[in-house]
C-alpha positions in Angstrom: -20.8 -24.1 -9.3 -22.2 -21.8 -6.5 -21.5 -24.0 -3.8 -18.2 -24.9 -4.7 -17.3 -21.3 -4.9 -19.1 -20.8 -1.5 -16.6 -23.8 -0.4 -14.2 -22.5 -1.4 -14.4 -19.2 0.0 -15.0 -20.9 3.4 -11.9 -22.5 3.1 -10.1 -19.0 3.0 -12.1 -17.3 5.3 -11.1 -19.1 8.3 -7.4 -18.6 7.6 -7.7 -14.7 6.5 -6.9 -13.9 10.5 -3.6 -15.4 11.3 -3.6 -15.6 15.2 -1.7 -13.1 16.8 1.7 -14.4 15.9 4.4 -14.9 18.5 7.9 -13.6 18.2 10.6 -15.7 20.1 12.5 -13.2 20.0 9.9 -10.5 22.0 10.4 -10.3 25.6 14.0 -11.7 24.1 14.7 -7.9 22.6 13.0 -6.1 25.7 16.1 -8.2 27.6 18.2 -6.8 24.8 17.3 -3.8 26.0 18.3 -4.8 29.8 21.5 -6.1 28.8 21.9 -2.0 27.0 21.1 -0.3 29.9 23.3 -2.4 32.4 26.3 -1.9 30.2 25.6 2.0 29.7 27.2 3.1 32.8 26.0 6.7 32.3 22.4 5.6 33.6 22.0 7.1 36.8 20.4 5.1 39.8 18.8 7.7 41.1 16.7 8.0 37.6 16.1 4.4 37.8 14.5 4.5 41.3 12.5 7.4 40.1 11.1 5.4 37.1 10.4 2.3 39.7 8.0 4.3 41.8 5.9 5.7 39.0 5.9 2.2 37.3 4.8 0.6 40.9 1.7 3.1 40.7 0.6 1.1 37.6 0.0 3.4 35.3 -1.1 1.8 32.3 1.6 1.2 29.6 2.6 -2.0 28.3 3.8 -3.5 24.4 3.6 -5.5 21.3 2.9 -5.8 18.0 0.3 -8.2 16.7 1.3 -11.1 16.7 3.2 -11.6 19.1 3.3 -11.0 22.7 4.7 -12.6 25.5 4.6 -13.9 28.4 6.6 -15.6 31.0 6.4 -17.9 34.5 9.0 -19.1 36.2 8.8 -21.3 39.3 11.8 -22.0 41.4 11.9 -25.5 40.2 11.9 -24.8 36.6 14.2 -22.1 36.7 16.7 -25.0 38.7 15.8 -27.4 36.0 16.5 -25.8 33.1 18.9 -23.1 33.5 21.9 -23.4 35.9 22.1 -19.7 37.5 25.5 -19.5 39.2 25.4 -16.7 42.6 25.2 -13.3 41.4 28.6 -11.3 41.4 29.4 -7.8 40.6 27.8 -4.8 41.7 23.7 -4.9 41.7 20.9 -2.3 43.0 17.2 -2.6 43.7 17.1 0.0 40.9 19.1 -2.4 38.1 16.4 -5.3 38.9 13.6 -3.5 39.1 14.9 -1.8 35.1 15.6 -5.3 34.0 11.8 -6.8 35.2 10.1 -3.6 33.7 11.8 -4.4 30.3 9.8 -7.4 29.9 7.3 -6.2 27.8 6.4 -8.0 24.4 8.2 -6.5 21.8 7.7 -8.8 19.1 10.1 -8.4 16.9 10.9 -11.9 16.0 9.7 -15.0 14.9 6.1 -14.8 13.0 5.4 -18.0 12.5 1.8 -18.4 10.6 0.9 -21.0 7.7 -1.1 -20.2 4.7 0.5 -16.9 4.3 0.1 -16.8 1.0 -3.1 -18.3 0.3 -4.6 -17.3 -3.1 -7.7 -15.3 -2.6 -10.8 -14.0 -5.2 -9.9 -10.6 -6.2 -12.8 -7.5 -4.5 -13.4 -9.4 -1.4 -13.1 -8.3 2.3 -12.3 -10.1 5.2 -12.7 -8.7 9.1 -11.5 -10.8 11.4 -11.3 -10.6 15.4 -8.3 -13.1 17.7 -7.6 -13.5 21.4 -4.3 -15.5 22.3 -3.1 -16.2 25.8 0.8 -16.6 26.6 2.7 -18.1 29.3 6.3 -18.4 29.0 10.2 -18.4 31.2 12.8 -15.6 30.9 16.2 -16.1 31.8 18.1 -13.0 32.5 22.0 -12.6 33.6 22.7 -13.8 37.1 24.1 -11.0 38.0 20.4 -9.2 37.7 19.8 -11.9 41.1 15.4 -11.9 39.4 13.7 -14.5 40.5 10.9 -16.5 40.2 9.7 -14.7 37.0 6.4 -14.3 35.8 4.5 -13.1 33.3 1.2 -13.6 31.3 0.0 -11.7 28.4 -3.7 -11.4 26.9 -3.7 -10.2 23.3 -7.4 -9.1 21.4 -6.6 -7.8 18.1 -8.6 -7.2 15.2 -7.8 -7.5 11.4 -9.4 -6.0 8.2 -8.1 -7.6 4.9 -9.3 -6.1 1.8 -7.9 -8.5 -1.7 -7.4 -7.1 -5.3 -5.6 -6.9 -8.7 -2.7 -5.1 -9.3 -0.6 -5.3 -12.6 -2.0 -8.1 -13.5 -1.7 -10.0 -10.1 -3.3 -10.8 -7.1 -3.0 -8.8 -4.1 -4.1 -8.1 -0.7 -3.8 -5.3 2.4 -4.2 -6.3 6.3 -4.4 -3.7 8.7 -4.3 -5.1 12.4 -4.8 -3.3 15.8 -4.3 -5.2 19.0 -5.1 -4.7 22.5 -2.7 -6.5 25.5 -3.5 -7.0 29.1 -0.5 -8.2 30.8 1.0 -8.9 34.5 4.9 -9.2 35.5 5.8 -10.3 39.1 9.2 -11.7 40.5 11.6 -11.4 43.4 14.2 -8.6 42.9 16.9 -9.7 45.3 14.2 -11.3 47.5 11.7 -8.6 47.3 8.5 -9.1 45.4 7.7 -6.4 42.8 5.0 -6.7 40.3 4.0 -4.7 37.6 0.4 -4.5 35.5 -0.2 -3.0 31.6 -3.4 -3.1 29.4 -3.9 -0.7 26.4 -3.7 -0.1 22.8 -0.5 -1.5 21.4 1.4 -0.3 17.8 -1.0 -1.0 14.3 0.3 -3.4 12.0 0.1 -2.8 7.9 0.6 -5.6 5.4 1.1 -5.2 1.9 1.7 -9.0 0.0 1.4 -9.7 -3.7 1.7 -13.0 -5.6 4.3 -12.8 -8.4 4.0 -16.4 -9.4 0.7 -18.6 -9.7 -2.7 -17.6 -7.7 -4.2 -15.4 -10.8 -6.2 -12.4 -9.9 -9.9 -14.3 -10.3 -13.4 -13.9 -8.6 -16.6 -15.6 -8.5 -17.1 -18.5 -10.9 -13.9 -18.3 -12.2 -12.0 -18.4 -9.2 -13.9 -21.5 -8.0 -12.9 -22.7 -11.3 -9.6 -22.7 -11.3 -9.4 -23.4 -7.5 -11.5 -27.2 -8.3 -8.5 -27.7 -10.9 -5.5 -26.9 -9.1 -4.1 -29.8 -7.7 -0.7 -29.4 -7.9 0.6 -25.4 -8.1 3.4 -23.2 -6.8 2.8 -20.0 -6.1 5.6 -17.4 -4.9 4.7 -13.9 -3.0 6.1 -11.0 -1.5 5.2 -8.8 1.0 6.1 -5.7 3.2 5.2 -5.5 7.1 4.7 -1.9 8.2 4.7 -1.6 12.0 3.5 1.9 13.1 4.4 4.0 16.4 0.9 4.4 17.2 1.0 2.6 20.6 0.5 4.3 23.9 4.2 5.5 24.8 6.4 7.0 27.9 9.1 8.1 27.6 9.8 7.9 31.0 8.8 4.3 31.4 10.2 1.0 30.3 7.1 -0.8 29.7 4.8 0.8 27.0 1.9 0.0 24.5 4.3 1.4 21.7 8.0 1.3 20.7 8.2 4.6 19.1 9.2 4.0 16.4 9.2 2.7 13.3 9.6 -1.2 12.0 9.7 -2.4 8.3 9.5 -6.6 7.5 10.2 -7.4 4.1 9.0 -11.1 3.4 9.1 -13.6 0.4 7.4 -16.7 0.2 6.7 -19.9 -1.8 3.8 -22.6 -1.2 3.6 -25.6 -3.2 0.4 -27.8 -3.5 0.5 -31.5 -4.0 -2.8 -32.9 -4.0 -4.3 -32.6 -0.1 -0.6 -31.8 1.0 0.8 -28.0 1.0 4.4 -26.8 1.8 4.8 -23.8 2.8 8.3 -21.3 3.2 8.4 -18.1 4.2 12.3 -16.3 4.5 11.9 -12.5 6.4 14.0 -9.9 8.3 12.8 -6.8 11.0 14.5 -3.5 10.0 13.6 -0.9 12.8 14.3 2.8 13.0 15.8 4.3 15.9 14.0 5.1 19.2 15.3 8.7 19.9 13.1 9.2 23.2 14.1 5.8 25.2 13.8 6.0 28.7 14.7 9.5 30.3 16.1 10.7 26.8 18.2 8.1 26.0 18.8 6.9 22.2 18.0 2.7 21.6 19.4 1.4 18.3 18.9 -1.8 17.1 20.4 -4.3 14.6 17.9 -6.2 12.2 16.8 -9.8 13.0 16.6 -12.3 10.3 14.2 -15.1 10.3 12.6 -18.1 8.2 9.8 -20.4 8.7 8.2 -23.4 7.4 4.5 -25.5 7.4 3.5 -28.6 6.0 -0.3 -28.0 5.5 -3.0 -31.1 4.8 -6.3 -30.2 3.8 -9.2 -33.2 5.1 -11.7 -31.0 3.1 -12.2 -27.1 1.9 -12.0 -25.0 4.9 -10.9 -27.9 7.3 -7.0 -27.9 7.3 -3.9 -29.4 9.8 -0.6 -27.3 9.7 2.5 -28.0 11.5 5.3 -25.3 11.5 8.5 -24.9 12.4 10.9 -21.5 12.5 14.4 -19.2 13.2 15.0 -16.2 14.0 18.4 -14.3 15.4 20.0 -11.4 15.0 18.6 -8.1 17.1 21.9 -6.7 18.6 20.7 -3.4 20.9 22.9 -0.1 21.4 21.8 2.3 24.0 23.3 6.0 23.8 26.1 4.3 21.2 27.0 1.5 23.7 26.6 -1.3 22.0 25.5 -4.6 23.7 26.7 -8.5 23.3 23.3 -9.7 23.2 22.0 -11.3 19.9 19.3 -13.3 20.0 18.5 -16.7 18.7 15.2 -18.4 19.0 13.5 -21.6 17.7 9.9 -21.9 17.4 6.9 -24.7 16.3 3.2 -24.3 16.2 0.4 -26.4 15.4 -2.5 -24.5 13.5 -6.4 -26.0 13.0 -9.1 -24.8 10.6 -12.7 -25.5 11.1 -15.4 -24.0 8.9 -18.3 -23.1 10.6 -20.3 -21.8 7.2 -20.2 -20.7 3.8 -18.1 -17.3 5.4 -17.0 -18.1 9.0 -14.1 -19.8 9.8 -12.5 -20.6 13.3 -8.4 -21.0 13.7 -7.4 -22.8 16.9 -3.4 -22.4 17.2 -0.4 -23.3 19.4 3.0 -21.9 19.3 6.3 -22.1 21.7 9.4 -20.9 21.1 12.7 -21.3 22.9 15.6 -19.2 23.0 19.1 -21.2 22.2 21.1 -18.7 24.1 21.7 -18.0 27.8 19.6 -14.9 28.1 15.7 -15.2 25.8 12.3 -16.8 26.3 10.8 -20.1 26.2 6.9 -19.3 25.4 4.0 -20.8 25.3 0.6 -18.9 23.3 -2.6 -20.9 22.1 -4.9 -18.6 20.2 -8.4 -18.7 18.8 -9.7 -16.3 15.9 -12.8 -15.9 14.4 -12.8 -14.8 10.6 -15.9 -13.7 8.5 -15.9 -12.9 4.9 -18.4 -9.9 4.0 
């Protein structure tokens, strides 16, 4: 009975650190953002120039949240291929570009796509946990912006604590998350290369979930139990995502470690198990409070996004497990300084997840996700992540 409660605490150990999840709708909201600031024509250009010499001196800045972060490279040919980009019309300035590449930071506030969300865990253990995930992606901006050649890679290392116990009779868990991004933007603005560099702390992540239906609060022997007979079981959760404004922040720059402000993601969640076969559904929305400090003094509102996702999970063995995933998200209409923008988002994204047990309380997660925006202006991205999880 030992060792099949030691299994089975393998088995959730290597799954306790989702991999820094990517948001297709990230970079998407930072060009949000762009779209807010073109179509508030009470920026002035000479503040833009102003904030394009003190972002070319690479001060550090840059921004997330945990999961997600983005990145993005365009090559001429690509950008031909896949996105028809008619000549730029309408009035444009050196100082617009330069706003619209700076906005490119990761602002994950979209798609979280990660399996085994809601995996039953034994009651009074703790779980640290430590990710790295590299992204690659395209953006596609207006025309009129005249960007080019685009690109952008992001390094995320985060690290996770997760601490499980009973409450009201149920089982329950906390994750608190802190990442740190490294990330590099270059392109031609109007046929002039500009780049841009960012590493630092980025926002902290809380996580409150609780399982309303099935997963009893159980430990030890009992939990092994119950685990060895549970073949088929639905279990329902719900949770609440706290995203603080702890980041690094400048308010008078357009890249930063932090959003400064507030963002709350209620989630609810089924799984069912069928023998070695899980499926997995997860429906949440982004709810963020308003950014009274934006750029120069400037006031960025945003809509909520709405988003649902869904895994089919098979388990070879305990702690040894294939997911495939698929997700939405949309929504995420900006208003800078009460100018609203016609820019909501909508994103697809798949992943592939893998975990290995490597003993009785590490486990490895190796992890691919893309997304692709369905609209003319987003992000296709490409992360692959690798997290180690240990159960003390």
């Amino acid at each position: 009975m030992k060792n099949r409660n030691q299994q089975e605490i393998a088995e959730i150990t290597e799954n306790e650190f989702s991999a820094p999840s990517v948001s297709s709708c990230s970079n998407a909201f930072c060009i949000l953002e762009v779209n807010s600031l073109i179509q508030h024509k009470q920026m002035s250009e000479s503040s833009c120039q102003l904030s394009a010499i003190s972002d070319r001196s690479f001060v550090h800045a840059n921004d997330w949240r945990l999961v997600t972060d983005y990145c993005s490279l365009i090559t001429p040919s690509r950008l031909r291929a896949t996105r028809h980009l008619p000549p730029a019309t309408g009035h444009w300035s050196p100082a617009t570009g330069l706003l619209a590449l700076l906005l490119l930071a990761p602002l994950c506030h979209g798609q979280d796509i990660e399996p085994r969300r809601w995996s039953h865990l034994p009651i009074g253990a703790n779980f640290g946990a430590a990710a790295y995930a590299y992204t690659t992606g395209d953006i596609y901006l207006e025309p009129e912006l005249r960007i080019e050649n685009a690109q952008f890679n992001l390094q995320t290392i985060a690290v996770k604590y997760i601490r499980s116990f009973e409450l009201f009779g149920k089982s329950a868990r906390v994750d608190l998350a802190q990442p740190y991004q490294i990330g590099h933007w270059s392109g031609l603005l109007n046929g002039v290369p500009a780049k841009v560099a960012r590493d630092g702390f980025a926002d902290t992540s809380l996580r409150f979930a609780m399982n309303l239906f099935g997963a009893p609060p159980l430990a030890g022997k009992e939990f092994a139990a119950y685990r060895a007979k549970a073949d088929h079981e639905t279990i329902v959760g719900a949770g609440l995502v706290l995203q603080l404004p702890t980041g690094q922040y400048f308010d008078d720059k357009l890249i930063n470690l932090g959003n400064n402000r507030f963002a709350i993601r209620p989630q609810l969640g089924a799984v069912h198990n069928f023998g070695k076969w899980s499926g997995e559904l997860t429906t949440q929305a982004w709810f963020f409070t308003d950014n009274d400090d934006f750029f120069n003094g400037k006031r960025l509102e945003q809509e909520p996004v709405g988003g649902v996702d869904a895994h089919l999970i098979y388990t070879f063995r305990p702690g040894l497990w294939l997911a495939g995933s698929f997700g939405y998200a949309g929504g995420g209409v900006t208003t800078v300084n009460g100018v609203e923008s016609d820019n909501r988002q909508s994103n697809l994204g798949f992943g592939l997840g893998l975990g290995i047990p490597i003993n009785r309380a590490i486990g490895v997660k190796l992890a691919y996700l893309g997304t692709r925006t369905q609209v003319k202006t987003g992000l296709d991205s490409d992360t692959f992540t690798c997290a180690v999880s240990v159960m003390f």
